[in-house]
N, C-alpha and C positions, 0 to 999 in steps of 0.2 A: 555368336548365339550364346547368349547364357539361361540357364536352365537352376532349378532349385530342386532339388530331391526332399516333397514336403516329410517323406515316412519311408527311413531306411534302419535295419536292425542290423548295422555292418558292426557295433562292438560286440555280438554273438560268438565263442568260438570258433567257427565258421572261418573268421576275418583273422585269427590269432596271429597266422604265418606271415600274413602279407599284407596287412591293412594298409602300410603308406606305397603298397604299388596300386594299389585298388583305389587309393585318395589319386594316386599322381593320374592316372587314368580317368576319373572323374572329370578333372581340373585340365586337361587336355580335351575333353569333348566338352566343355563351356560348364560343368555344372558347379555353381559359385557357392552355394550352401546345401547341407547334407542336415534334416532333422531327424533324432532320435528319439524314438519314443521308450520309454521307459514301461515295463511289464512288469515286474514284480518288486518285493524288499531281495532278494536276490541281484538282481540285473543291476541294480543302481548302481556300483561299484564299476560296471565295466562302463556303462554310461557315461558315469564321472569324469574315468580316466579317459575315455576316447574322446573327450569333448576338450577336458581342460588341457591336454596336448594339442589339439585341431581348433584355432578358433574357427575354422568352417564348418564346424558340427557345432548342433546347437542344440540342447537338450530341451524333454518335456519329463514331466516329470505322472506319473500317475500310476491305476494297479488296472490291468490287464481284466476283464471280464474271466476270462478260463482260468484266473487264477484267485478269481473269489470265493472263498471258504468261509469254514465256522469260523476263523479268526481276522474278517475282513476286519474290523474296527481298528484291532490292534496293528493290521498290516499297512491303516490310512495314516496312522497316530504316528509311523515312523516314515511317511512318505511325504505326509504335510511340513515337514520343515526345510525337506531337502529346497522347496521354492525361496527360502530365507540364504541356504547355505550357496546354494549354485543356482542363479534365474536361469528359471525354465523359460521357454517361447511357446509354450499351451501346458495345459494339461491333458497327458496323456500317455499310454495309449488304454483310454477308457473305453467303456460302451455296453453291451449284449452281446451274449452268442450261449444262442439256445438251439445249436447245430448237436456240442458233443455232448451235453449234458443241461437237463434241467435242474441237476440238484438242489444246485443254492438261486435258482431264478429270483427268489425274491429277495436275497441278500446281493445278487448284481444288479438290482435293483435299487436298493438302499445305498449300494456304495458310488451307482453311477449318479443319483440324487445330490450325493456326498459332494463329489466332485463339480459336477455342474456349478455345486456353488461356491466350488472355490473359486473357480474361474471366472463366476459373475464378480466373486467377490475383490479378488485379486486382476479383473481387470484386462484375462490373457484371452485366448481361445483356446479351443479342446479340438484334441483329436479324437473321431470316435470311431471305433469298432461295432460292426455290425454284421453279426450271422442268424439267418431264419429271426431277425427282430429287428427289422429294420422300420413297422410300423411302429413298435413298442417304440421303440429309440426315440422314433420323430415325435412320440406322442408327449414322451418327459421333456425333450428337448424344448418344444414348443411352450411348456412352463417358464421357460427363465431367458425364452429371449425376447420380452418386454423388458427384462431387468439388465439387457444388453451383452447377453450370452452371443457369440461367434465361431466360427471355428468350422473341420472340413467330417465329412461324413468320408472316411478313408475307406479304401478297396470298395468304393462304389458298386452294389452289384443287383441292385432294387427293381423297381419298374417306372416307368417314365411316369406315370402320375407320382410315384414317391418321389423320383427328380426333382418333378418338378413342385411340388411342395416341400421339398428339402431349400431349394431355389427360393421359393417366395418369403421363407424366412429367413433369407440373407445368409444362408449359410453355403458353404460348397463342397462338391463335388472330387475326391481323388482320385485320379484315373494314372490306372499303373500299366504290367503289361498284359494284365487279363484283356487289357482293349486289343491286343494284335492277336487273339483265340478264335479261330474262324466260328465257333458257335457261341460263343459269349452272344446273350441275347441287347445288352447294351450298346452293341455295334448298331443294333437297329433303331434306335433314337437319336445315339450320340448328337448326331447331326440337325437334330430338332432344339438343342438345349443351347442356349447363350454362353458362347466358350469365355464369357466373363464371367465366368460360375465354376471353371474348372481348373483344378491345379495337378502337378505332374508328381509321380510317386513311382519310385520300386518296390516298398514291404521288403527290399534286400534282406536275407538270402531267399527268401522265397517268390513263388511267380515272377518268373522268369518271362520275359518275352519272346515271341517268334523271331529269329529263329535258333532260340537257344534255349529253350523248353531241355527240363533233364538236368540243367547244369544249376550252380549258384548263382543266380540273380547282382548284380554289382548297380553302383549311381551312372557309372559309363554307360551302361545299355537304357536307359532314361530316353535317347536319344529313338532308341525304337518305338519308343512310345508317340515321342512329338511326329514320326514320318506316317506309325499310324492312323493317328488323329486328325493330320495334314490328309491324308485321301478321303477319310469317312465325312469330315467336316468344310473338305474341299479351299481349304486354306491353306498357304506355302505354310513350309517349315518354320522360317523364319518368324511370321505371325503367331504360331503357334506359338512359338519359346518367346515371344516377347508377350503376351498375353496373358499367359499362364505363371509368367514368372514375374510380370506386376501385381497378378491376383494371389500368390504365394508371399509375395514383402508385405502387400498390403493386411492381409488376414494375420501371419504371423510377424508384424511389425519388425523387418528385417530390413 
C-alpha cells in the first residue's frame, strides 16, 4: 500500500527530537511522499532543511492566511524567490481564515490573489486553507482556473454543495483525520463524492486521528484515515491508497 501525505508540518519544532524515527515510521506504513507546506518568512528555514535532507519531503512554498499583516507585500517579495532557490510542488500553505480574526481580511485577500497567480503563472498548484471562508475562497479561486489554476482545498471541512463545486472545478478535496471524528458533519456526504477528487492528509502535528486524539499527529497515522474512508465510502483499503495516491502524483506532479 503506498500512501502520500499531501499536508504535513513535521519540520515544526514539535518533530526536533525525532524526526527521522517519525520519517522511518512513515516509510514502513507505505507512505512514499511527505508535502510541506510553508507558513510564514520564518518557517522557510526549517522547510528548507527538512526537505533538502529527505528527498521524500517535498516543499511548497507560500504565506499562511493567519499570518497576513500590515507587511504582507514585503513578506510575498521574500517568499517569491524561494520557487527559483528550491522547486516547490504548489504553492502553499495559502488561502482565508476568518475564524480568528478579521483584521487584515482584505489584505488575505490581496495576498491570496497574489498567489493564485503565481501558480497560474508558474505552472504548479496550491494548497489552500480555509476557515469560515470557504465560499469567499471558492469564489477567487474560480477566477484563475480558466487560466489553468489546480490544486487541493486542504482540511476540507465545507458542505457537500461546496464539495461539490470545489469538484466541478477540477480541483480536490484533503481529507485528514478530522474524517475519523464521529460528528465531523463530512462523514455524512463523504460517500456521495467521487473518491477521484480526494487526496490523503495529516496537517501533522495537528488533528490527530481516532484513536489518538490528544496526542501529535505523525504521516504513519495516514493509514487511519484510508481504513476510515474505506468504511464510509465502502471501498477496501487498498483502493483507497491506490486511488488517492494516483490523484495526489497526478495534482502535485510527483
Amino acid at each position: 500500500m503506498k500512501l502520500v501525505d499531501t499536508h504535513t508540518h513535521i519540520f515544526v519544532k514539535d518533530f526536533d527530537d525525532d524526526l527521522e524515527q517519525v520519517l522511518a515510521r512513515a516509510k514502513r506504513t507505505g507512505v512514499d511522499f511527505m508535502l510541506l507546506p510553508n507558513i510564514d518568512v520564518e518557517s522557510v528555514e526549517a522547510v528548507k532543511k527538512a526537505c533538502l535532507k529527505n528527498p521524500d519531503l517535498k516543499p511548497m512554498w507560500g504565506l499562511h492566511p493567519c499570518h497576513v499583516d500590515a507587511q504582507w507585500e514585503e513578506n510575498l517579495g521574500k517568499i517569491r524567490p524561494l520557487f527559483n532557490a528550491v522547486p516547490a510542488v504548489a504553492v502553499g500553505e495559502i488561502g482565508l481564515d476568518f475564524y480568528w480574526s478579521k483584521e487584515f481580511a482584505s489584505e488575505q485577500i490581496l495576498a491570496l490573489e497574489a498567489q493564485l497567480h503565481w501558480a497560474v503563472e508558474m505552472k504548479i498548484p496550491v494548497s489552500l486553507h480555509t476557515r469560515e471562508a470557504t465560499a469567499e475562497t471558492i469564489s477567487l479561486v474560480k477566477k484563475y482556473v480558466p487560466e489553468g489554476l489546480s490544486g487541493v482545498f486542504h482540511c476540507f471541512s465545507g458542505t457537500e454543495a461546496e464539495a461539490r463545486e470545489i469538484i466541478d472545478l477540477g480541483m480536490f478535496l484533503g481529507i485528514g483525520g478530522a474524517i475519523t471524528y464521529p460528528k465531523n458533519p463530512v462523514r455524512d456526504f463523504i460517500a456521495n463524492l467521487p473518491p477521484e477528487s480526494l487526496v490523503l492528509e495529516t496537517d501533522a502535528p495537528y488533528l490527530p486521528p481516532v484513536p489518538y486524539r490528544g496526542k501529535r499527529n505523525e504521516p504513519s497515522w495516514l493509514l487511519e484515515v484510508v481504513h476510515a474512508l474505506s468504511e464510509l465510502i465502502r471501498l477496501s483499503p487498498a483502493d483507497i491508497a491506490e486511488i488517492t495516491t494516483r490523484n495526489a502524483k497526478s495534482v502535485f506532479n510527483l
